[in-house]
PDB file of N, CA, C and O in Angstrom:
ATOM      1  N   UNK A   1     130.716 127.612  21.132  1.00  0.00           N
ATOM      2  CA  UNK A   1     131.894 127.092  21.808  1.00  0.00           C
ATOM      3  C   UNK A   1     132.187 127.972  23.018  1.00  0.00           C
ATOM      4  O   UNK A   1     132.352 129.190  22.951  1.00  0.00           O
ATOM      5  N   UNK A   2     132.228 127.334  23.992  1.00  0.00           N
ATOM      6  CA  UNK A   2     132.573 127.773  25.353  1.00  0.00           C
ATOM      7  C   UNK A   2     134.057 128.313  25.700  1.00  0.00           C
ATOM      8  O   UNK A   2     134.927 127.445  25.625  1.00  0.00           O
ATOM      9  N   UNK A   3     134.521 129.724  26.102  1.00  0.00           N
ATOM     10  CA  UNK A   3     135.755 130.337  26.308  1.00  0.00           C
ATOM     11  C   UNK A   3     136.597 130.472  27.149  1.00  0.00           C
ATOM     12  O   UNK A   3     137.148 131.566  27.022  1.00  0.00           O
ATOM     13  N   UNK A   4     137.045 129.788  28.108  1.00  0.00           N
ATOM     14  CA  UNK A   4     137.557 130.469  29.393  1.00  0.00           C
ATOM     15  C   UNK A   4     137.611 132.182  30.108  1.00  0.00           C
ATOM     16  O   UNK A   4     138.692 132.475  29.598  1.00  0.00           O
ATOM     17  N   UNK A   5     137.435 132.754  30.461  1.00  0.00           N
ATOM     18  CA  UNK A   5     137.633 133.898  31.082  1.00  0.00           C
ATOM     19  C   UNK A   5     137.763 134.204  32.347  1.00  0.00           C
ATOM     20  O   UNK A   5     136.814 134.000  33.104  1.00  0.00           O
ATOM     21  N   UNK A   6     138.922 134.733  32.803  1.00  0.00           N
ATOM     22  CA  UNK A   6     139.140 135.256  33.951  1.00  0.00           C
ATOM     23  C   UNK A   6     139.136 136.997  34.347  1.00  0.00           C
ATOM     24  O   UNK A   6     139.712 137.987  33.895  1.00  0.00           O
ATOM     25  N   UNK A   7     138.259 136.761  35.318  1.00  0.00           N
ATOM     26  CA  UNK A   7     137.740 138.100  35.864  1.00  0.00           C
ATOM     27  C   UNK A   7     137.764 138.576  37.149  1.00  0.00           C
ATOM     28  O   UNK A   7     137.390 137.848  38.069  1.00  0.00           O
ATOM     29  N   UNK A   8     138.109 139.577  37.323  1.00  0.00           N
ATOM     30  CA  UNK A   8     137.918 139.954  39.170  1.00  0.00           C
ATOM     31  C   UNK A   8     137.210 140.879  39.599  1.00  0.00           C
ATOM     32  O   UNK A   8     137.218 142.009  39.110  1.00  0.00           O
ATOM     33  N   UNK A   9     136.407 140.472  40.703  1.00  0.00           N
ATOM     34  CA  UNK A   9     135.292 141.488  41.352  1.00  0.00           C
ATOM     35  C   UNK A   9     135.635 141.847  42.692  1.00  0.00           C
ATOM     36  O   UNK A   9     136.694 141.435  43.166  1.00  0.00           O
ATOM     37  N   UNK A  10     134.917 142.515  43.310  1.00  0.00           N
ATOM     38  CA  UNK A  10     135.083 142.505  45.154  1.00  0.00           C
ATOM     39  C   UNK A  10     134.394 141.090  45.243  1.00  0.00           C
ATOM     40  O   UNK A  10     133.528 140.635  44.495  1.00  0.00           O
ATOM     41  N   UNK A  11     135.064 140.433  46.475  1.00  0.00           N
ATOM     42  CA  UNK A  11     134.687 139.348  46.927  1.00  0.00           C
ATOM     43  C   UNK A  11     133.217 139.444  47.116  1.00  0.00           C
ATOM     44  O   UNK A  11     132.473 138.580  46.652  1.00  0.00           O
ATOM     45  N   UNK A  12     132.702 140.639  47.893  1.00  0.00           N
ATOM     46  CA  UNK A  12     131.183 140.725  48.706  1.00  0.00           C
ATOM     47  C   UNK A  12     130.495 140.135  47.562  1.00  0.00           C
ATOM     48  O   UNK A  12     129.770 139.139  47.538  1.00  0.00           O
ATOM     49  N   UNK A  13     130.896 141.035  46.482  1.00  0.00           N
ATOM     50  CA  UNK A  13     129.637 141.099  44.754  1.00  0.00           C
ATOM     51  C   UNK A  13     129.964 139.565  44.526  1.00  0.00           C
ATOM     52  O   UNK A  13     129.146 139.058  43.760  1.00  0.00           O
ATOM     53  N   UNK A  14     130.996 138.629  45.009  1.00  0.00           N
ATOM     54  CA  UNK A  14     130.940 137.534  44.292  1.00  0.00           C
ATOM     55  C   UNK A  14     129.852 136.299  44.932  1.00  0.00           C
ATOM     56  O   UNK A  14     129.106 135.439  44.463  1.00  0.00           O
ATOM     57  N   UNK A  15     130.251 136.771  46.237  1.00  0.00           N
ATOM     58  CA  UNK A  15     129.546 136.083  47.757  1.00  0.00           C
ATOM     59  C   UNK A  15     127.883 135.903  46.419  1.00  0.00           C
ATOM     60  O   UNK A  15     127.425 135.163  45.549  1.00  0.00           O
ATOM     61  N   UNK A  16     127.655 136.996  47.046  1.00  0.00           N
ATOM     62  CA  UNK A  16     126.322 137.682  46.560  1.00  0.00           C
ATOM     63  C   UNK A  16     125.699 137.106  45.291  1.00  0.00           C
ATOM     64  O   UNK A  16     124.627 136.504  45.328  1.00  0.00           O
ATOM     65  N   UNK A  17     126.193 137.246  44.489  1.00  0.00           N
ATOM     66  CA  UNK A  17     125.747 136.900  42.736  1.00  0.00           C
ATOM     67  C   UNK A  17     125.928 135.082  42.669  1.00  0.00           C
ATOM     68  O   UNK A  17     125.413 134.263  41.908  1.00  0.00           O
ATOM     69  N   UNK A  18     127.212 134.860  44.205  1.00  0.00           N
ATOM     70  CA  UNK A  18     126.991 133.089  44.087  1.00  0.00           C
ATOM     71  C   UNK A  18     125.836 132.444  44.252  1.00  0.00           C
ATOM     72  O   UNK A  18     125.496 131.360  43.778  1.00  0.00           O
ATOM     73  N   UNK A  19     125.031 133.449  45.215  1.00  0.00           N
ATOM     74  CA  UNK A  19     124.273 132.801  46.122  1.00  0.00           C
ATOM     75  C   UNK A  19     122.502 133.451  45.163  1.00  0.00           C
ATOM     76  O   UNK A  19     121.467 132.810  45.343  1.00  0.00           O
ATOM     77  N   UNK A  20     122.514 134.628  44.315  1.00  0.00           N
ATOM     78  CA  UNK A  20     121.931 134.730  43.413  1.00  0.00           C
ATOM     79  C   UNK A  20     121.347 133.586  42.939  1.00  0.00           C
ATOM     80  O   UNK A  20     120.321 132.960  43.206  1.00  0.00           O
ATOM     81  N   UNK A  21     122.575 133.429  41.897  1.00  0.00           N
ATOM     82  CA  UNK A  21     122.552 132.588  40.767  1.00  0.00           C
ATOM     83  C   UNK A  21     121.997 131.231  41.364  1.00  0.00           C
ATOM     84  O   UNK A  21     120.976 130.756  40.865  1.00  0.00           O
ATOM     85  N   UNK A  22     122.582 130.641  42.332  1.00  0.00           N
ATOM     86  CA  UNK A  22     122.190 128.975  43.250  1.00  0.00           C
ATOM     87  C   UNK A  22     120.193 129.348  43.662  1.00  0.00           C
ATOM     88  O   UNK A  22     119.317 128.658  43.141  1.00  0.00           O
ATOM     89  N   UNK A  23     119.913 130.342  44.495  1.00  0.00           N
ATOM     90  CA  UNK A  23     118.425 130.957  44.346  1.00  0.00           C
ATOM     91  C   UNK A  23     117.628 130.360  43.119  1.00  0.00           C
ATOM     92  O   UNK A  23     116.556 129.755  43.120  1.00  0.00           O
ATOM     93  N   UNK A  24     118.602 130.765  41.896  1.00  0.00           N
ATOM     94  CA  UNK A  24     118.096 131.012  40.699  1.00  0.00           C
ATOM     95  C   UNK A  24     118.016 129.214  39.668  1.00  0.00           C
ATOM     96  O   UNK A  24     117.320 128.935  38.692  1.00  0.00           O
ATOM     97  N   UNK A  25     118.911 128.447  40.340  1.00  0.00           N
ATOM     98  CA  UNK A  25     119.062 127.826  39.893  1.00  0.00           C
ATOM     99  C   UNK A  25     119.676 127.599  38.102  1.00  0.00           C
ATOM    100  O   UNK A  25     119.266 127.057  37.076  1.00  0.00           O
ATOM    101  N   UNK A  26     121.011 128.480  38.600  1.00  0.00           N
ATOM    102  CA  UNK A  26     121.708 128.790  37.409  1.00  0.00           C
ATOM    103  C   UNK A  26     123.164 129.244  37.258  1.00  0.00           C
ATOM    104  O   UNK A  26     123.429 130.436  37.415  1.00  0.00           O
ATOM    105  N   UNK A  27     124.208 128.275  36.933  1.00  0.00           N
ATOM    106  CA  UNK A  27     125.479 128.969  37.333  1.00  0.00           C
ATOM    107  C   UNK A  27     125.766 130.352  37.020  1.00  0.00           C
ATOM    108  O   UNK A  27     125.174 131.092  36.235  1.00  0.00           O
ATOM    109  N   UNK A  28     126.661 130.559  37.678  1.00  0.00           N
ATOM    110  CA  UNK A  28     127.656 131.938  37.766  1.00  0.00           C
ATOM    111  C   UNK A  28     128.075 132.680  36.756  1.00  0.00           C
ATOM    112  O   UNK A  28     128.021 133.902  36.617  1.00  0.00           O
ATOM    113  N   UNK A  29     128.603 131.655  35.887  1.00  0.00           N
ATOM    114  CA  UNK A  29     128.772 131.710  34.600  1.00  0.00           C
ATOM    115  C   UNK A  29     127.876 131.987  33.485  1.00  0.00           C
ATOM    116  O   UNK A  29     127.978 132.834  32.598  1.00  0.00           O
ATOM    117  N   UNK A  30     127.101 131.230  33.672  1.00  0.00           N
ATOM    118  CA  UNK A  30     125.455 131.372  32.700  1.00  0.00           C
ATOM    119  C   UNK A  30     125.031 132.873  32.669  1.00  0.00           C
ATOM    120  O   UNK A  30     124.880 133.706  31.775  1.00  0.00           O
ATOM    121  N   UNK A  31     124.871 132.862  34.383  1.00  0.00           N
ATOM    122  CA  UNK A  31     124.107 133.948  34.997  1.00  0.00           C
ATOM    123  C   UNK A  31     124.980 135.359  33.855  1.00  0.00           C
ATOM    124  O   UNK A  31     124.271 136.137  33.217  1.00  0.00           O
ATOM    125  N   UNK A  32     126.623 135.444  33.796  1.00  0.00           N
ATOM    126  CA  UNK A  32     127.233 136.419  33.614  1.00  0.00           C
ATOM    127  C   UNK A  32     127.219 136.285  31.899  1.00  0.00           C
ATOM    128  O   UNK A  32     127.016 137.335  31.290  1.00  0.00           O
ATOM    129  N   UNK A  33     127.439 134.948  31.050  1.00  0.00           N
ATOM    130  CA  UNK A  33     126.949 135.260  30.089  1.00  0.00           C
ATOM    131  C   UNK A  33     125.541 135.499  29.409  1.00  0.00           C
ATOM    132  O   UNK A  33     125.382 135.448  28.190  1.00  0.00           O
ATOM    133  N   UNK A  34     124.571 135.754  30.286  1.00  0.00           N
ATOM    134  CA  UNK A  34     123.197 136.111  29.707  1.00  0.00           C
ATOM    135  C   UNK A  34     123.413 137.560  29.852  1.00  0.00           C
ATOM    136  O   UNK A  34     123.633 138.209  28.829  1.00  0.00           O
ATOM    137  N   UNK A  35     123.371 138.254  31.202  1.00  0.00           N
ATOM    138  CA  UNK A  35     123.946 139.232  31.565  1.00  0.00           C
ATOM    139  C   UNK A  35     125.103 140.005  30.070  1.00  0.00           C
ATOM    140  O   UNK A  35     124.741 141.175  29.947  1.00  0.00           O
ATOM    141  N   UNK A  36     125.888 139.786  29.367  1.00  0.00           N
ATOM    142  CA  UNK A  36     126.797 140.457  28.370  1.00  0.00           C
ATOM    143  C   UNK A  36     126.135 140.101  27.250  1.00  0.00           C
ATOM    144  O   UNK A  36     125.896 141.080  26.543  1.00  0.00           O
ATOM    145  N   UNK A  37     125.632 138.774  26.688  1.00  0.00           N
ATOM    146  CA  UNK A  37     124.605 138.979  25.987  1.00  0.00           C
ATOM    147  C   UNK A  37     123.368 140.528  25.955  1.00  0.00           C
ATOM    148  O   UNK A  37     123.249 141.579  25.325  1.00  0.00           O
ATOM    149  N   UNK A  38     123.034 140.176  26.482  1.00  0.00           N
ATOM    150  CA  UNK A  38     121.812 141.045  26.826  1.00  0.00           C
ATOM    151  C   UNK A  38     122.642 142.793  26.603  1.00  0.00           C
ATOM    152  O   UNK A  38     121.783 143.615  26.282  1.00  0.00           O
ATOM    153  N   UNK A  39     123.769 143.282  26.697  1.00  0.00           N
ATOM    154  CA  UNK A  39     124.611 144.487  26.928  1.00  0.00           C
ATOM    155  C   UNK A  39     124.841 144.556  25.594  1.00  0.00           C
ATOM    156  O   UNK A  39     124.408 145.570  25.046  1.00  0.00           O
ATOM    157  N   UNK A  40     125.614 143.460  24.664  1.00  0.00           N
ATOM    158  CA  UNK A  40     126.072 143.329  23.407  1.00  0.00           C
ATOM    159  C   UNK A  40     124.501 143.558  22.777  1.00  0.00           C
ATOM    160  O   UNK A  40     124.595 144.680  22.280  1.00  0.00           O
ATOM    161  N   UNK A  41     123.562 143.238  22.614  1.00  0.00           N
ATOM    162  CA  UNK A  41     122.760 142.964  22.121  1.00  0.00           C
ATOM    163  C   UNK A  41     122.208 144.124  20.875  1.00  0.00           C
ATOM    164  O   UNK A  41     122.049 144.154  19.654  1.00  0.00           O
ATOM    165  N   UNK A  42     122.082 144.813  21.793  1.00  0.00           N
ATOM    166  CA  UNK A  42     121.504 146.538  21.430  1.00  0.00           C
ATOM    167  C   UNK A  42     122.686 147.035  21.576  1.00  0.00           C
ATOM    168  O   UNK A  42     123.473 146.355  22.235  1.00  0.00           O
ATOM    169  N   UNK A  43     123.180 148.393  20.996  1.00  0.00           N
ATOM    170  CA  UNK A  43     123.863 149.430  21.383  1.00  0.00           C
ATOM    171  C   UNK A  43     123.256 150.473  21.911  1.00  0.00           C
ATOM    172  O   UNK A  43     122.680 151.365  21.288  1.00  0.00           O
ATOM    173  N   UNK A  44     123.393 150.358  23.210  1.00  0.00           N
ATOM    174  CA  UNK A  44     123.518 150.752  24.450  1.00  0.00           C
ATOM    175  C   UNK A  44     124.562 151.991  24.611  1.00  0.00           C
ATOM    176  O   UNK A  44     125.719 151.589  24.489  1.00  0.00           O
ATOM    177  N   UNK A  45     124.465 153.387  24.851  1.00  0.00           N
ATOM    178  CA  UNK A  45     124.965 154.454  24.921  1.00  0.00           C
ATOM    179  C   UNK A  45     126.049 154.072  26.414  1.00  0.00           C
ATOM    180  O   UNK A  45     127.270 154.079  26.571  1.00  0.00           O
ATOM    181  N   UNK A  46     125.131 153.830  27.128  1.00  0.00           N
ATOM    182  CA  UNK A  46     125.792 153.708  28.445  1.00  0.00           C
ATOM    183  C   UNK A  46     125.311 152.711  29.428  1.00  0.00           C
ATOM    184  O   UNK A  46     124.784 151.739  28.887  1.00  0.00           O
ATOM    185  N   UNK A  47     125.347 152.676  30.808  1.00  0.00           N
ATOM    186  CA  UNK A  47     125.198 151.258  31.299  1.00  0.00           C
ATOM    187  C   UNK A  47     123.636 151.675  31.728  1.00  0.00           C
ATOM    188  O   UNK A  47     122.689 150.890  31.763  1.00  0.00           O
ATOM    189  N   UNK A  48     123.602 152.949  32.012  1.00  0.00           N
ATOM    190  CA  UNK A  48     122.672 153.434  32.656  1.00  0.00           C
ATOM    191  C   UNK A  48     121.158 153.066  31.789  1.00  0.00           C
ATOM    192  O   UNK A  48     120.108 152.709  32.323  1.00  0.00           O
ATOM    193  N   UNK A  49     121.412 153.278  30.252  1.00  0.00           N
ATOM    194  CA  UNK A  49     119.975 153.056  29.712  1.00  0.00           C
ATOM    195  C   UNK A  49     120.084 151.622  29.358  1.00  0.00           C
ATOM    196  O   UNK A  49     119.461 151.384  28.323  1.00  0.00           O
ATOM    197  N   UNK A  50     120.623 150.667  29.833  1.00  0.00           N
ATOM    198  CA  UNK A  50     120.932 149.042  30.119  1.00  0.00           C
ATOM    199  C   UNK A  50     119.103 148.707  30.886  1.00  0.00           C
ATOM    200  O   UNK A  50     118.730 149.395  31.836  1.00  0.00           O
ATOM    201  N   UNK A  51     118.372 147.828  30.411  1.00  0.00           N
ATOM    202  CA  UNK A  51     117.486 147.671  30.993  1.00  0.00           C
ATOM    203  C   UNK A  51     117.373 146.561  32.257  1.00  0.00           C
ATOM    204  O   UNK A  51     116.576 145.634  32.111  1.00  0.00           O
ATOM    205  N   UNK A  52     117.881 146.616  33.053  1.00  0.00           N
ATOM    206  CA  UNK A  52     118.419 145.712  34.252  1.00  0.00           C
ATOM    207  C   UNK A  52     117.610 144.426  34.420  1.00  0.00           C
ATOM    208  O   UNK A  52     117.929 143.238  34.465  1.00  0.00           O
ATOM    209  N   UNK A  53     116.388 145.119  34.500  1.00  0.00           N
ATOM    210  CA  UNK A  53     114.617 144.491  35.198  1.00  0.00           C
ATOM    211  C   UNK A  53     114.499 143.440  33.867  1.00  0.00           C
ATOM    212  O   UNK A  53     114.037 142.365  34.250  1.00  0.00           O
ATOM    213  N   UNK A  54     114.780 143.451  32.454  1.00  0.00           N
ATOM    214  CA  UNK A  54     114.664 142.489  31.894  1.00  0.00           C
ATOM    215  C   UNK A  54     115.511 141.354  31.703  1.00  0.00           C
ATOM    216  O   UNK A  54     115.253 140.247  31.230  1.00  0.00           O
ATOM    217  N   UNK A  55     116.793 141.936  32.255  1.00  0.00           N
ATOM    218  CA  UNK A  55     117.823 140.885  32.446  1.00  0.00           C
ATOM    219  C   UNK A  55     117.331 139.965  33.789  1.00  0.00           C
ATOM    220  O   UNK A  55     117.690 138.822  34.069  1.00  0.00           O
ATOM    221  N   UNK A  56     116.641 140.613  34.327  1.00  0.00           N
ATOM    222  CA  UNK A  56     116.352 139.772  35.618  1.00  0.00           C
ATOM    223  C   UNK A  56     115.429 138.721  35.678  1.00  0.00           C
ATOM    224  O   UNK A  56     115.328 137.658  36.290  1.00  0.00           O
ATOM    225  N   UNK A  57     114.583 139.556  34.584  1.00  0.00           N
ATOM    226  CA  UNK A  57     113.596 138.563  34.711  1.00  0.00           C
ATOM    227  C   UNK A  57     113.726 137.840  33.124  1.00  0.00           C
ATOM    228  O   UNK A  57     112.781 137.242  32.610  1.00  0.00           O
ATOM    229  N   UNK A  58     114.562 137.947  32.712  1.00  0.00           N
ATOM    230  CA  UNK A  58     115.496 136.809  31.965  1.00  0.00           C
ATOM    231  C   UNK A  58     116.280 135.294  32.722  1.00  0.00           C
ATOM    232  O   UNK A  58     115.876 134.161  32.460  1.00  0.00           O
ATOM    233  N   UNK A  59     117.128 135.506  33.418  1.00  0.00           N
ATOM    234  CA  UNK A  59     117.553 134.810  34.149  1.00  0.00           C
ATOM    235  C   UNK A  59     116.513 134.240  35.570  1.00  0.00           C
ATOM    236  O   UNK A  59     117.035 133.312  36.187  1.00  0.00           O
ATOM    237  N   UNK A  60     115.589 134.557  35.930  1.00  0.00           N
ATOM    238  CA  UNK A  60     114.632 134.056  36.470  1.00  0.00           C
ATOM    239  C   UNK A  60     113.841 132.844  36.225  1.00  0.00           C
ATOM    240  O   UNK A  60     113.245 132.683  35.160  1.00  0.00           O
ATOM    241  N   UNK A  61     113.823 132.196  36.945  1.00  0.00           N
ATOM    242  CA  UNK A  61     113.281 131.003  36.380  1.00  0.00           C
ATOM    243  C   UNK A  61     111.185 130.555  37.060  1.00  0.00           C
ATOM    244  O   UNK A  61     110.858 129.582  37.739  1.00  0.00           O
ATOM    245  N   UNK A  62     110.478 131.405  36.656  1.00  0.00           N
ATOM    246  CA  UNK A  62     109.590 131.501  37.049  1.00  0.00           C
ATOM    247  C   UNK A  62     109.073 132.824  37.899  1.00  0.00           C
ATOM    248  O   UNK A  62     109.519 133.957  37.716  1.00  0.00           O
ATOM    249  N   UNK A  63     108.190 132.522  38.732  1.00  0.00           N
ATOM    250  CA  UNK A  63     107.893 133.539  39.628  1.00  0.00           C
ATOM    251  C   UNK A  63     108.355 133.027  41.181  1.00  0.00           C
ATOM    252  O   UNK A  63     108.592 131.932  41.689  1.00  0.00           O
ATOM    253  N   UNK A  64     108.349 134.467  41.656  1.00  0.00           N
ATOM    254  CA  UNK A  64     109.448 133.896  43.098  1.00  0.00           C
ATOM    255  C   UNK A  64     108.519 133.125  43.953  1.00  0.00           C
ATOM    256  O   UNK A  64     107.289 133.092  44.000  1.00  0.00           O
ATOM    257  N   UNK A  65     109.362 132.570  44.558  1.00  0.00           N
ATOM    258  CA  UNK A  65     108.255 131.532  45.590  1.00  0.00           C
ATOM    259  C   UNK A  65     109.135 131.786  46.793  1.00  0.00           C
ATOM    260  O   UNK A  65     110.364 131.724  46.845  1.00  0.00           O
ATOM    261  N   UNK A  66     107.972 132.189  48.085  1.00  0.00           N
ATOM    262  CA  UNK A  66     108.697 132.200  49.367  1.00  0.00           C
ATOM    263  C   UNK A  66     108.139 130.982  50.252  1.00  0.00           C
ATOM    264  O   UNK A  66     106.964 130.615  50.265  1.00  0.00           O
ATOM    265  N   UNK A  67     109.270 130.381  51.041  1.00  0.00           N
ATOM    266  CA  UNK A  67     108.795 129.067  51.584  1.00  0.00           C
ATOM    267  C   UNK A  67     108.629 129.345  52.907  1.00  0.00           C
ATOM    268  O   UNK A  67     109.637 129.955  53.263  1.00  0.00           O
ATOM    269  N   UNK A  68     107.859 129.210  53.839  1.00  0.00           N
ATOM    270  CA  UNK A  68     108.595 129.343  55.305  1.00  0.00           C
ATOM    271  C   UNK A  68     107.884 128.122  56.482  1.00  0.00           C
ATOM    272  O   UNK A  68     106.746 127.847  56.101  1.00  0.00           O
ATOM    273  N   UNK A  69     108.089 127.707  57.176  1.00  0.00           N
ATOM    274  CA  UNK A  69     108.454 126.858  57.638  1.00  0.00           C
ATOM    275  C   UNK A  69     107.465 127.243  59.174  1.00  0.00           C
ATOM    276  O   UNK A  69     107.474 128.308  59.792  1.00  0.00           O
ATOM    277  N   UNK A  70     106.824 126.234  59.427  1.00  0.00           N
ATOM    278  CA  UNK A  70     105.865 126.325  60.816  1.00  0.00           C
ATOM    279  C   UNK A  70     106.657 126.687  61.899  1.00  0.00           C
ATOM    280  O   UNK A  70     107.011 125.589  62.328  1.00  0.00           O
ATOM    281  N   UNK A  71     107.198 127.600  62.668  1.00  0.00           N
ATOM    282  CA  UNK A  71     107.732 127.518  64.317  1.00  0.00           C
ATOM    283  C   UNK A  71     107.150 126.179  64.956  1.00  0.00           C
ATOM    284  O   UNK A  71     106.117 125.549  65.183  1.00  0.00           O
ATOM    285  N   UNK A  72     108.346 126.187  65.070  1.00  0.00           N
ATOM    286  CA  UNK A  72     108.654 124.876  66.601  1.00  0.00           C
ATOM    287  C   UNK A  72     107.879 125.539  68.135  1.00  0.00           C
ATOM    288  O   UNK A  72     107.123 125.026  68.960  1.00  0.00           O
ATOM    289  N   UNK A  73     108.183 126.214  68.072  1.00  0.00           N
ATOM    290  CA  UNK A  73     107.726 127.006  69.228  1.00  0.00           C
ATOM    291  C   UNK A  73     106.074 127.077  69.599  1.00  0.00           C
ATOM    292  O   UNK A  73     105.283 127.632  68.836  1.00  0.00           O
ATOM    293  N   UNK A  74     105.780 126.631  70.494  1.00  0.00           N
ATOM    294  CA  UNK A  74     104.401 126.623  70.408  1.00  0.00           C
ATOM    295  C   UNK A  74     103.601 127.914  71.522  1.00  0.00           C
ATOM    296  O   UNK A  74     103.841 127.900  72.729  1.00  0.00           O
ATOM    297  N   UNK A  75     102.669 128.952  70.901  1.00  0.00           N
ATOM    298  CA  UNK A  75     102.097 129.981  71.346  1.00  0.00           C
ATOM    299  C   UNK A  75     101.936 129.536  72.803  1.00  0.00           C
ATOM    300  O   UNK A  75     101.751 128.399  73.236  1.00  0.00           O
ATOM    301  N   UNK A  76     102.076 130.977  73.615  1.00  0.00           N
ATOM    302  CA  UNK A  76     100.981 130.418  74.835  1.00  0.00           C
ATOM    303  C   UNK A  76      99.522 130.046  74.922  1.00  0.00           C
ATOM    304  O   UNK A  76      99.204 129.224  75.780  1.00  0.00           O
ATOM    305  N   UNK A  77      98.860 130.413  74.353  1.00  0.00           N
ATOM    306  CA  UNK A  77      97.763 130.777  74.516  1.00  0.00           C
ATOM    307  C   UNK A  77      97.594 128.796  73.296  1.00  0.00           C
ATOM    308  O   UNK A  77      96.742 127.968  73.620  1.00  0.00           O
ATOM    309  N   UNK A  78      98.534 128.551  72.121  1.00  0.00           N
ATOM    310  CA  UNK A  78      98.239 127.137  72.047  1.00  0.00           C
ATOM    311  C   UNK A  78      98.424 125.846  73.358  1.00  0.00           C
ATOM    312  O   UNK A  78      97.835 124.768  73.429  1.00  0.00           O
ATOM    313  N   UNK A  79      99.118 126.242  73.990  1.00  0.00           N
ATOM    314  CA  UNK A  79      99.994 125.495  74.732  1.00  0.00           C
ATOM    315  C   UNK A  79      98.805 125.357  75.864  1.00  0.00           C
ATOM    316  O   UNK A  79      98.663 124.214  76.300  1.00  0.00           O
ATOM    317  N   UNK A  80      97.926 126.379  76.400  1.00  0.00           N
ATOM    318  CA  UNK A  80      97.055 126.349  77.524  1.00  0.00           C
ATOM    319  C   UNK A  80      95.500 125.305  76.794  1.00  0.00           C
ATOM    320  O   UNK A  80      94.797 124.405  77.254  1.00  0.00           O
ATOM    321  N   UNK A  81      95.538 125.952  75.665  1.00  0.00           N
ATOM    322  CA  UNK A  81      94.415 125.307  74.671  1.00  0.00           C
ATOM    323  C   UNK A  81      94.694 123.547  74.882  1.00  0.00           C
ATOM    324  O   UNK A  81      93.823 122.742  75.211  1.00  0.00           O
ATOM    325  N   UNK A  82      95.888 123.283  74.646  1.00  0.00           N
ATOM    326  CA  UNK A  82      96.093 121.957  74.929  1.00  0.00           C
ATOM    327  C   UNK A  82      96.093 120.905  75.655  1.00  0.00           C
ATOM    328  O   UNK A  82      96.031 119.686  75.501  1.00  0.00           O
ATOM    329  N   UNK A  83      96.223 122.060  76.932  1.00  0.00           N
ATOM    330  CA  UNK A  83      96.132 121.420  78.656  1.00  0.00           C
ATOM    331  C   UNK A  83      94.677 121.503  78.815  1.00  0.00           C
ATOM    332  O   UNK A  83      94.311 121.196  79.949  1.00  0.00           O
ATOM    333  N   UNK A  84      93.784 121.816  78.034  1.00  0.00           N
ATOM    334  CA  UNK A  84      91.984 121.724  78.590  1.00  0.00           C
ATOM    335  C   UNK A  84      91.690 120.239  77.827  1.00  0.00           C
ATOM    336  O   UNK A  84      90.578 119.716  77.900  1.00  0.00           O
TER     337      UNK A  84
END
C-alpha cells in the first residue's frame, strides 16, 4: 500500500534527480522508494558504507545508450566535394 510523504530538498537536487529519474524512465517517487529500500535493507552503520553504485545500477534500466544526431552543418571540404 502506497503512503503519501512529504519531503523537502534544495530545489537544484530536485531539478536534477527530476530529470534523472525521466533519463531513467522512472518516477521520482519510485526512484526515492528503491533508493530507502535499498538503506533499510541491511544495517548500514552509516551512509558512507551505503553502496551507492548498486542502487544505481538498480534503478537503471539497461545499459546507457548515447544518441547523437548528424550536424546540419555541412564540412567544407564536404561542401567543395559536392560542387565537383
Amino acid at each position: 500500500m502506497d503512503t503519501k510523504l512529504t519531503l523537502s530538498f534544495d530545489e537544484e537536487i530536485i531539478q536534477k534527480a527530476k530529470r534523472y529519474a525521466d533519463r531513467n524512465n522512472i518516477s521520482l517517487s519510485r526512484m526515492i522508494e528503491h533508493l530507502l529500500t535499498k538503506v533499510v535493507e541491511k544495517p548500514y552503520q552509516s551512509l558512507e558504507d551505503f553502496p551507492i553504485s548498486d542502487w544505481v545500477g538498480m534503478v537503471a534500466e539497461g545499459p546507457a545508450e548515447y544518441k547523437t544526431k548528424k550536424s546540419k552543418k555541412i564540412d567544407k571540404s564536404d561542401f567543395f566535394e559536392s560542387k565537383k
